[in-house]
C-alpha positions in Angstrom: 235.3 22.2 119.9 238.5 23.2 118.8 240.4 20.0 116.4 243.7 18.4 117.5 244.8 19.0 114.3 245.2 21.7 111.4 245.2 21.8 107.8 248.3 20.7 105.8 250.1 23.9 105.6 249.7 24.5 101.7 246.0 24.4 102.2 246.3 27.4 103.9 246.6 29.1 100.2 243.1 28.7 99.8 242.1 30.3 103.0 239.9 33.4 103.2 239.9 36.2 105.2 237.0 38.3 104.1 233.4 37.6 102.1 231.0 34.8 102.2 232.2 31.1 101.6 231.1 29.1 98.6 230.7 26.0 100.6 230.8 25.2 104.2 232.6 22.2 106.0 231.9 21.6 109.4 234.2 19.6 111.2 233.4 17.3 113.9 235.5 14.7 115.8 233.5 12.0 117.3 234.0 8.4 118.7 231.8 6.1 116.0 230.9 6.7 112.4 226.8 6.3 111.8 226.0 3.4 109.5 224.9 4.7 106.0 221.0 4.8 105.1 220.2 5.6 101.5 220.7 4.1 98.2 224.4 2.9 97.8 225.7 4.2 94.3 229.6 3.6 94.8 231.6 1.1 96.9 235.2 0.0 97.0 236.7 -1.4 99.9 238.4 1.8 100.9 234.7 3.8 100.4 231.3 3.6 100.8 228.9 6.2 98.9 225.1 6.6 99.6 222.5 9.0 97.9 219.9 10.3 99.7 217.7 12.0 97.4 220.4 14.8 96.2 222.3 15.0 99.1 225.9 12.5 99.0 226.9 10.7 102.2 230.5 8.8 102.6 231.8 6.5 104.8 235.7 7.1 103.9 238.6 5.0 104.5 242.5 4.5 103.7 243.3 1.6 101.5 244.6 -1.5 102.7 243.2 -0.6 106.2 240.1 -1.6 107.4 237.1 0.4 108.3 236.3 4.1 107.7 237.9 7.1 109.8 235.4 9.6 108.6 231.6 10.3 107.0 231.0 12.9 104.7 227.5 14.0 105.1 225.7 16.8 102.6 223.2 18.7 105.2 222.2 21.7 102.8 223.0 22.6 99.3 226.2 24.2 100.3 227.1 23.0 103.4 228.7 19.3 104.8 229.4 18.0 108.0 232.6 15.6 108.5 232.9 13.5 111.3 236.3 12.3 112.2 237.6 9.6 114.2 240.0 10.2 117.0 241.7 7.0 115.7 243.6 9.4 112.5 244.7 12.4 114.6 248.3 11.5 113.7 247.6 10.9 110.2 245.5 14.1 109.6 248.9 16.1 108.6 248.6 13.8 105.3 247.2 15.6 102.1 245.7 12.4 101.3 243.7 11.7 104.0 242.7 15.3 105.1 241.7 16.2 101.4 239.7 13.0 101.0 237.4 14.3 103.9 235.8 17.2 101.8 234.2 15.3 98.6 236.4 17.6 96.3 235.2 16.2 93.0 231.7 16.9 93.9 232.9 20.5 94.3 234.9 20.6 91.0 232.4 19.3 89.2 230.4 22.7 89.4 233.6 24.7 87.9 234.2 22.3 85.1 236.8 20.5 86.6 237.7 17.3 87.8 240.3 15.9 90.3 242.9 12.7 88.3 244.9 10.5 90.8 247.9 10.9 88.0 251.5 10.7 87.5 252.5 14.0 84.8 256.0 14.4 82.7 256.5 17.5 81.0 257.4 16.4 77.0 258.5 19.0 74.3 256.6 21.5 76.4 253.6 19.8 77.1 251.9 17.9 79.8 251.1 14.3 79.8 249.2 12.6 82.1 248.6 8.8 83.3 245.6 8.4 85.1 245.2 5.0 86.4 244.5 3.2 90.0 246.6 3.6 92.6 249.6 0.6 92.4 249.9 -0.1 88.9 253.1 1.3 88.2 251.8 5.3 87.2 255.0 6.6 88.3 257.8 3.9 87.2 
């Protein structure tokens, strides 16, 4: 099925023309989330994160909204499926919400790297970053 909706347009920097992918996402838009099964390791009111055995499955929301618009779901060691609501077709466009379907840190995690919700100044040459949750006054 092709998606209503497309990538945010700097994502398309990281898109690959030629060679084997390092991970797989499939994308799937349906009209219910599945309720999660498994052994629930993380939970805020915006997410919901089970384990079952190694495999990672999220219910993902937007803060201050309630309920989920998507489910993140490991199938193989290098492959997910993500199942999208029709109820965030306008807000898909958003790097927030369309980057949040893909379980990043789990990716950057195997590279050594890890994903900060920051604000950064540049002082005397050299970065500073506040890490901290989102509304406590990072960027002010």
């Amino acid at each position: 099925m092709e998606l209503p909706y497309a990538a945010p347009d700097h994502f398309l920097q990281f898109a690959v023309e030629t060679g084997k992918p390092e991970y797989i996402y499939r994308l799937r838009e349906v009209h219910s989330l599945p309720v999660l099964d498994g052994n629930q390791i993380a939970w805020r009111p915006d997410m919901e994160v089970v384990r079952d055995g190694t495999k990672e499955i999220r219910l993902i929301g937007i803060k201050g909204k309630v309920g989920y618009y998507a489910c993140y779901q490991e199938i193989y060691s290098r492959e997910a499926e993500v199942l999208v609501t029709r109820l965030v077709r306008d807000l898909m466009p958003s790097d927030t919400v369309y980057s949040s379907l893909f379980a990043l840190d789990r990716r950057m995690i195997e590279y050594g790297g890890l994903i900060l919700h920051c604000a950064y100044i540049n002082h005397r040459g050299k970065g500073i970053l506040f890490s901290a949750p989102s509304g406590v006054g990072k960027s002010t």
